[in-house]
C-alpha positions in Angstrom: 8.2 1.9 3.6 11.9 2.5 4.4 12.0 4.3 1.1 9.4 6.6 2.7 10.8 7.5 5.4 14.1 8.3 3.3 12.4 9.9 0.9 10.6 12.2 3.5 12.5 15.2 2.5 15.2 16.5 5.4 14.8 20.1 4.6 11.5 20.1 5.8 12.3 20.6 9.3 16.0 22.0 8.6 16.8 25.8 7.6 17.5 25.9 3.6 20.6 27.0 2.5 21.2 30.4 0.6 22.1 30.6 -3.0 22.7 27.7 -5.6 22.4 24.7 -2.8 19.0 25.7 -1.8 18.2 25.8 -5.1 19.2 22.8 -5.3 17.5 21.0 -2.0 14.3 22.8 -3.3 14.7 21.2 -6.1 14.8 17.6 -5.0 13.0 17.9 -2.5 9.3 19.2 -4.8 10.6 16.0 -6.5 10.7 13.7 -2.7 7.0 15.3 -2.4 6.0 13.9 -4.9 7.2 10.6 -4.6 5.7 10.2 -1.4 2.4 11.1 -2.8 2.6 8.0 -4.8 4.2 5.8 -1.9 1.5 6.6 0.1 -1.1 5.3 -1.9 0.3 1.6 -2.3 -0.9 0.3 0.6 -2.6 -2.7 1.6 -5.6 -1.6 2.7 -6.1 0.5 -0.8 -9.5 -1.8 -2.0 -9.4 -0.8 -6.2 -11.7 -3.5 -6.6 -15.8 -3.2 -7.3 -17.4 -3.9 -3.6 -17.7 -6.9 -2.4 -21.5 -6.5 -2.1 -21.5 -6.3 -5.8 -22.4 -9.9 -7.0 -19.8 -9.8 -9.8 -16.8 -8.6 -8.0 -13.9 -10.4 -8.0 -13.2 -9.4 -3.9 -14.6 -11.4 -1.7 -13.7 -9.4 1.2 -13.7 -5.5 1.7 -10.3 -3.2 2.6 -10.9 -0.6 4.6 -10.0 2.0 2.3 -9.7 3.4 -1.3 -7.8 4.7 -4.2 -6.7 8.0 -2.9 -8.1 9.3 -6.2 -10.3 7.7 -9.0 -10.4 4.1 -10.4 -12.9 1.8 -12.2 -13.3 -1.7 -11.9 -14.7 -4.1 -14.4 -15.3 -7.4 -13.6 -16.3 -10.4 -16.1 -17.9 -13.4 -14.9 -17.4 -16.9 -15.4 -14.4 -17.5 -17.4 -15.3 -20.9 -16.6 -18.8 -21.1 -18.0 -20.4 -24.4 -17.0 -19.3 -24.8 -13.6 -22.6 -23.2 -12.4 -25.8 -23.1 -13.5 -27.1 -19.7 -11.5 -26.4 -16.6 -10.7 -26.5 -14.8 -7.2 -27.2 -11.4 -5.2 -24.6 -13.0 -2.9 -21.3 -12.8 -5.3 -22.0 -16.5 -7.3 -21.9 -16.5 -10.6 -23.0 -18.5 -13.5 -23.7 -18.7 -17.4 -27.8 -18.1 -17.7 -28.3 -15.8 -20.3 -28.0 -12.4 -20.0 -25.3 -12.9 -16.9 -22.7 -10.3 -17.4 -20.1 -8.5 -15.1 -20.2 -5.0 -13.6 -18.6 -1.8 -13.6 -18.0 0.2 -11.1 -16.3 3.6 -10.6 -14.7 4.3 -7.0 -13.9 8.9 -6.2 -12.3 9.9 -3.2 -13.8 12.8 -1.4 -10.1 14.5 -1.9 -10.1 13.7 -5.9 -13.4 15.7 -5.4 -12.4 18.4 -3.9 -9.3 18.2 -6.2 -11.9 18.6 -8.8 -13.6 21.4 -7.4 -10.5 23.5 -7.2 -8.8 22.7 -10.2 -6.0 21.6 -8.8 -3.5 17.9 -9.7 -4.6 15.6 -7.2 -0.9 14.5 -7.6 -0.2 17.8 -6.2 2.2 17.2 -3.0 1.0 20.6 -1.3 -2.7 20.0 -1.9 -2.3 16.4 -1.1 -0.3 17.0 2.5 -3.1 20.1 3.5 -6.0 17.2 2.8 -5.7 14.4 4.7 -9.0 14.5 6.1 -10.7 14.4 3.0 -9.1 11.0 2.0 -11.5 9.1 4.6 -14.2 9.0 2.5 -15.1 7.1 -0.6 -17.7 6.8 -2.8 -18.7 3.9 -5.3 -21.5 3.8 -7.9 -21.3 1.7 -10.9 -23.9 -1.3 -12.4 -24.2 -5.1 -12.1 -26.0 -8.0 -14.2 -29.1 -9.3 -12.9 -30.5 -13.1 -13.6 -34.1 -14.0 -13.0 -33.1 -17.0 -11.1 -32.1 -14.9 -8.0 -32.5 -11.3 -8.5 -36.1 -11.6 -10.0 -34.9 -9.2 -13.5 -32.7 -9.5 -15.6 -32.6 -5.4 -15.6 -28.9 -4.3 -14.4 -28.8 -3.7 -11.0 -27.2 -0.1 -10.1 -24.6 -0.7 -7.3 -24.2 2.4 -4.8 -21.3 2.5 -1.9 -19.8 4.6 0.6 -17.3 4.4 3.3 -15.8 6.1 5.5 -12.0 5.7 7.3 -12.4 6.2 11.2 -8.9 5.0 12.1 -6.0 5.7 9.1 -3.0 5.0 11.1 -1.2 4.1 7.7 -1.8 7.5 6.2 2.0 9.1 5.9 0.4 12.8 5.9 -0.8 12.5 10.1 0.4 14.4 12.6 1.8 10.8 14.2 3.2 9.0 11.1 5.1 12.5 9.8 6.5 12.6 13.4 8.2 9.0 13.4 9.3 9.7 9.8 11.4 12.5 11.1 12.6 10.4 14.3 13.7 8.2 12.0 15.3 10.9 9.4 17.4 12.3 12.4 18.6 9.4 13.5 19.6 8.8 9.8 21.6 11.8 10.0 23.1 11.0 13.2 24.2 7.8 11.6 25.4 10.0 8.7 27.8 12.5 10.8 29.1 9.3 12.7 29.9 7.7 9.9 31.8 11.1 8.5 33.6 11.0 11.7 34.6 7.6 11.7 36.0 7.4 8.5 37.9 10.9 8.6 39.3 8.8 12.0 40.1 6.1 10.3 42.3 7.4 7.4 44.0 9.8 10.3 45.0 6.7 12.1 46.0 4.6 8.9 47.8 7.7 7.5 50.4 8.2 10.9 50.8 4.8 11.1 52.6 4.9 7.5 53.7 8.3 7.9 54.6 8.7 11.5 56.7 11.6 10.6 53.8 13.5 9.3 51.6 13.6 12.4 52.2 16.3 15.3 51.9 14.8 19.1 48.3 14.4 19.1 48.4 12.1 16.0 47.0 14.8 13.6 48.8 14.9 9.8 50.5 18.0 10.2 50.6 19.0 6.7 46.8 18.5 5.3 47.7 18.5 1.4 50.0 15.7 2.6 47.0 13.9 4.1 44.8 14.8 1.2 47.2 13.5 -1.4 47.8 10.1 0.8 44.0 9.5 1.0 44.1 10.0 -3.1 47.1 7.7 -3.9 46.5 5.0 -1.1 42.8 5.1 0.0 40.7 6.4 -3.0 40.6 3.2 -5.5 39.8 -0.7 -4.1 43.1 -1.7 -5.5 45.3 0.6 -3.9 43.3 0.4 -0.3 43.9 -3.2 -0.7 47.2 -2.8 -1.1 47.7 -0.3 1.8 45.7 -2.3 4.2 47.6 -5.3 4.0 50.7 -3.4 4.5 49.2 -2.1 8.1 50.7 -3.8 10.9 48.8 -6.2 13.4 48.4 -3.8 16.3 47.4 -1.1 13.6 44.2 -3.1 12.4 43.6 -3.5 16.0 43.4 -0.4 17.0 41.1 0.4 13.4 38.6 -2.4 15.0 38.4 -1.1 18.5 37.5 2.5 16.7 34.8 0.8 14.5 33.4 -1.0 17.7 33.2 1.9 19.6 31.5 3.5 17.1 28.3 1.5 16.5 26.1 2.7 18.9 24.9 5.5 16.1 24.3 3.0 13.8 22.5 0.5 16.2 20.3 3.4 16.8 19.3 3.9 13.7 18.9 0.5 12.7 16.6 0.4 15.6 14.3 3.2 15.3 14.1 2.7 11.4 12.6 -1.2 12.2 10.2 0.5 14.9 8.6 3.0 13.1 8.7 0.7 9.7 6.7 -1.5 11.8 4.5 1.1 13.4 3.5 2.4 10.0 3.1 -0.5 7.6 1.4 -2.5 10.8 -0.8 0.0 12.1 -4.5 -0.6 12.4 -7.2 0.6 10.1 -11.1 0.7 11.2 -13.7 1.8 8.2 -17.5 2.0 8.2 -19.1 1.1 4.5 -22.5 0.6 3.0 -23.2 -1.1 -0.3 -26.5 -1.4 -2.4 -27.4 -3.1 -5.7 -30.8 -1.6 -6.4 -33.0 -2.9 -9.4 -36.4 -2.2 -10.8 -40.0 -2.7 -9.2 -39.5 -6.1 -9.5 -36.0 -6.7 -8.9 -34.3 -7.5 -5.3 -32.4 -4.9 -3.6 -29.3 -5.8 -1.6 -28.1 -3.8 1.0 -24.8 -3.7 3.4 -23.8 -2.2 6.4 -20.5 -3.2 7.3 -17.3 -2.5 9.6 -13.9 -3.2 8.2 -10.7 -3.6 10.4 -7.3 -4.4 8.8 -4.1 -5.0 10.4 -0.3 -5.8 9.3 0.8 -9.3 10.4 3.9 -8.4 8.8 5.7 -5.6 6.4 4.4 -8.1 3.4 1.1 -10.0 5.3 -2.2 -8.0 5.6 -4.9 -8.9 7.7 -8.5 -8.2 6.9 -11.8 -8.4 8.8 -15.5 -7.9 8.1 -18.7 -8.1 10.0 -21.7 -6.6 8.0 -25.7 -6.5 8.6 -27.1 -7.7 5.1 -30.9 -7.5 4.0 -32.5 -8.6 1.0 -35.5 -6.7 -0.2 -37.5 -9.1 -1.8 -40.9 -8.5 -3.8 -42.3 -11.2 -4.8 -41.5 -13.2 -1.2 -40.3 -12.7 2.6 -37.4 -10.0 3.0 -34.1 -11.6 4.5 -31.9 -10.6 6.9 -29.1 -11.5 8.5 -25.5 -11.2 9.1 -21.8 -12.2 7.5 -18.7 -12.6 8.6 -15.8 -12.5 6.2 -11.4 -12.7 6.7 -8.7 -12.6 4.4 -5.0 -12.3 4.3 -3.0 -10.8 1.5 0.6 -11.2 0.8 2.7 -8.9 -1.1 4.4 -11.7 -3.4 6.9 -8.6 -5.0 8.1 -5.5 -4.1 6.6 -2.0 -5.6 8.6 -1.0 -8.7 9.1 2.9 -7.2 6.5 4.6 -5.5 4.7 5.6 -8.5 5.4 2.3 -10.2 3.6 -0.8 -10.6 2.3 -2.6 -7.3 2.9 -5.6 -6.1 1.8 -8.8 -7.2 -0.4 -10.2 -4.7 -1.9 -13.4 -3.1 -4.7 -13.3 -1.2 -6.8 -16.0 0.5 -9.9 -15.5 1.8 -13.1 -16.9 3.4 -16.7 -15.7 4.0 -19.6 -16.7 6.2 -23.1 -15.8 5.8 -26.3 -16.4 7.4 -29.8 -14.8 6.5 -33.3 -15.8 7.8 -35.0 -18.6 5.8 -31.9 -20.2 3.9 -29.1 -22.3 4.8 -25.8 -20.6 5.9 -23.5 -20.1 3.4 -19.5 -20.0 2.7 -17.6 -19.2 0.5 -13.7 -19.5 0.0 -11.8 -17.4 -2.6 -8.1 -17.5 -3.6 -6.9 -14.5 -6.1 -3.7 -13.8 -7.6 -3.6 -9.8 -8.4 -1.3 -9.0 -11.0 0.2 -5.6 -12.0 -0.2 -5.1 -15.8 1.2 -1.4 -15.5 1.6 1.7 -13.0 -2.3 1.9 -12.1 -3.5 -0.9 -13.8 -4.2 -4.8 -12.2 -5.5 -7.9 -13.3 -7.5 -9.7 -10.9 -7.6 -13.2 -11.1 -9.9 -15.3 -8.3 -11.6 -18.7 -8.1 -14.4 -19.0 -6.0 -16.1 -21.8 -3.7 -19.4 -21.6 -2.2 -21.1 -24.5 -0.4 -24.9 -23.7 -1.7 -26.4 -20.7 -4.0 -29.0 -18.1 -2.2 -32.3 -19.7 -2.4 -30.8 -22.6 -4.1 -29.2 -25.8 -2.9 -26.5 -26.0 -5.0 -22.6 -25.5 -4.9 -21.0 -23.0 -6.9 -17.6 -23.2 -8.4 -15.7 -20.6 -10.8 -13.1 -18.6 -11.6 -13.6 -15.0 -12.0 -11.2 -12.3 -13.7 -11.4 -8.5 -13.4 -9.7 -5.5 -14.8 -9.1 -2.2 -12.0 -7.7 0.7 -13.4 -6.6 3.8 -10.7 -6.9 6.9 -13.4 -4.2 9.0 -12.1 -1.5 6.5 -11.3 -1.9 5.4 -14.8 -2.1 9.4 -16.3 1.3 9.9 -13.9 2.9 6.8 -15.8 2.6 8.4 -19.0 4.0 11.7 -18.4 
């Protein structure tokens, strides 16, 4: 996130220059735009994952939002076969016949619309003039069915939506862009301080060596003089070295003093560059979803309505929360319905490669309870390493818990692997 709010480019609320340089600042900053269009989607909260009301999916717990563009996730289940006997409508899994993963493909309203007008939805301008249209998501894909719990073995065709109420992590808002450029000037404040200090500096060391050279207000009197000193004496480690230890005691005193005095710029920026880190990387999120797996005549349908909330604990700990209504539509005996509550917290194990590189490898722990009219209450704990095969493609690797199966009182154990691809990180890769 730091490199974010660097790379928010300074010439967007400073007059370009004329000629060759603002060439040049135009230039790099089309190139800034579009880095941040790739920093920005790396959060967190970005689910690239099948639902988790899809039975096969490797997440046991919803983010709050999307790929800011297109993805597909495939998940096979059990690469453990013989752990469990059954599989579920409720995300256990096991090897009957005919049990197979899902696929499910995951559009942004904005990679729509990108669509639409036939525009790159890498594109920086069209990216920072739709913000809005990131909020919504939409899911649809297909799931494996068992006769055990699902009553068919037809595939099941999963359908999601959500919707972002509160995206205080999206770079693009009026709020976030503000704090970027508190934090930009004050990184140019730190800048021309740090000019000045240094430029003070070499003055000072320069008429202590040269007193002759300075007029009464300690300023080198000849500047070609000065410039040739800072060349010979100050330019190269070995030769500052050299002329530092040559200063005398009260000299490097009064070189201290000037550096001390000096610090409140940089303090400054230090401070406001942790605050708004903090206030962007930590902010809250608060999405809205529904999920279906829908299946023949004789088939159960599963639906969700759920509320997501995620929260930064730290710059590398997310938070996530879910509390969903669920309802099994059975036809061949009594309709269920209930509720779930699910938590997990991911931790960002590495850091992002660049902001269009690979993401980080990720831990996550995570635990769900559910309880539904008729059957026993059921939990389930999940633990998934997510690692980054390439820029836009991860490898989802999970082991699952759950006390009993729906309908069935039995534990489930197994380990579950997934593939998610997000389409236009991986097309920007290969450029």
């Amino acid at each position: 996130m730091l490199a974010v709010i660097l790379l928010y480019p300074v010439s967007a609320w400073t007059q370009s220059e004329p000629g060759v340089n603002g060439w040049i600042d135009k230039q790099i900053d089309g190139l800034l735009d579009k880095q941040l269009v790739g920093q920005n989607g790396q959060g967190s909260d970005k689910q690239r994952e099948s639902p988790a009301a899809d039975s096969r999916s490797t997440s046991l717990v919803d983010q709050s939002s999307a790929t800011d563009f297109f993805s597909v996730a495939a998940n096979v289940i059990p690469v453990t076969p013989g752990l469990s006997q059954f599989v579920s409508s409720t995300g256990s899994s096991g090897n009957t016949s005919g049990a197979a993963g899902s696929t499910t493909a995951t559009a942004s309203l904005y990679a729509l619309l990108a669509g639409l007008n036939k525009v790159n939805p890498t594109d920086p301008k069209f990216y920072a003039e739709h913000v809005f249209s990131r909020r919504f998501s939409f899911t649809i894909g297909t799931a494996a069915s068992t006769l055990a719990t699902d009553n068919s073995d037809t595939p099941a065709t999963v359908y999601g939506a959500k919707v972002l109420l509160i995206n205080a992590r999206e770079l693009y808002t009026k709020a976030n862009l503000a704090r970027i450029k508190q934090a930009q000037e004050a990184n140019a404040n730190a800048a021309k301080a740090s000019a000045a200090l240094k430029l003070q500096v070499k003055k000072l060391i320069f008429a202590a060596l040269n007193p002759a050279s300075v007029d009464a207000n300690g300023e080198p009197s000849d500047l070609d003089s000065f410039a040739a000193f800072i060349k010979d004496h100050l330019a190269s480690d070995a030769n500052f070295q050299a002329t530092l230890s040559s200063l005398s005691t009260e000299t490097n005193k009064r070189i201290q003093t000037l550096i001390e005095n000096s610090l409140a710029a940089f303090s400054q920026e230090r401070a406001v560059f942790r605050q708004k880190y903090d206030e962007i990387s930590k902010a809250q999120q608060l999405s809205i979803s529904y999920a279906a797996d829908i299946r023949d005549a004789k088939g159960n349908n599963y639906h969700r309505a759920e509320l997501i909330f995620d929260y930064g604990l730290s710059p590398r700990i997310n938070w996530t929360v879910n509390a969903s209504a669920d309802y099994t539509d059975r036809k061949t005996s009594s309709d269920s319905k209930g509720g779930r509550f699910a938590t997990s917290f991911q931790g960002n194990l590495t850091q992002p490669d660049s902001a269009w590189g690979k993401n980080p490898i990720t831990l996550t722990f995570s635990g769900e309870g559910r309880w539904q009219t008729g059957q026993k209450p059921q939990y389930t704990f999940e633990s998934k390493l997510t690692i980054p095969l390439v820029p836009g493609v991860e490898l989802p690797l999970a082991y699952r818990y759950a006390n009993r199966i729906e309908q069935i009182n039995q534990t489930d154990s197994e380990a579950r692997m997934g593939l998610s691809v997000d389409i236009s990180r991986l097309a920007h890769a290969f450029k």
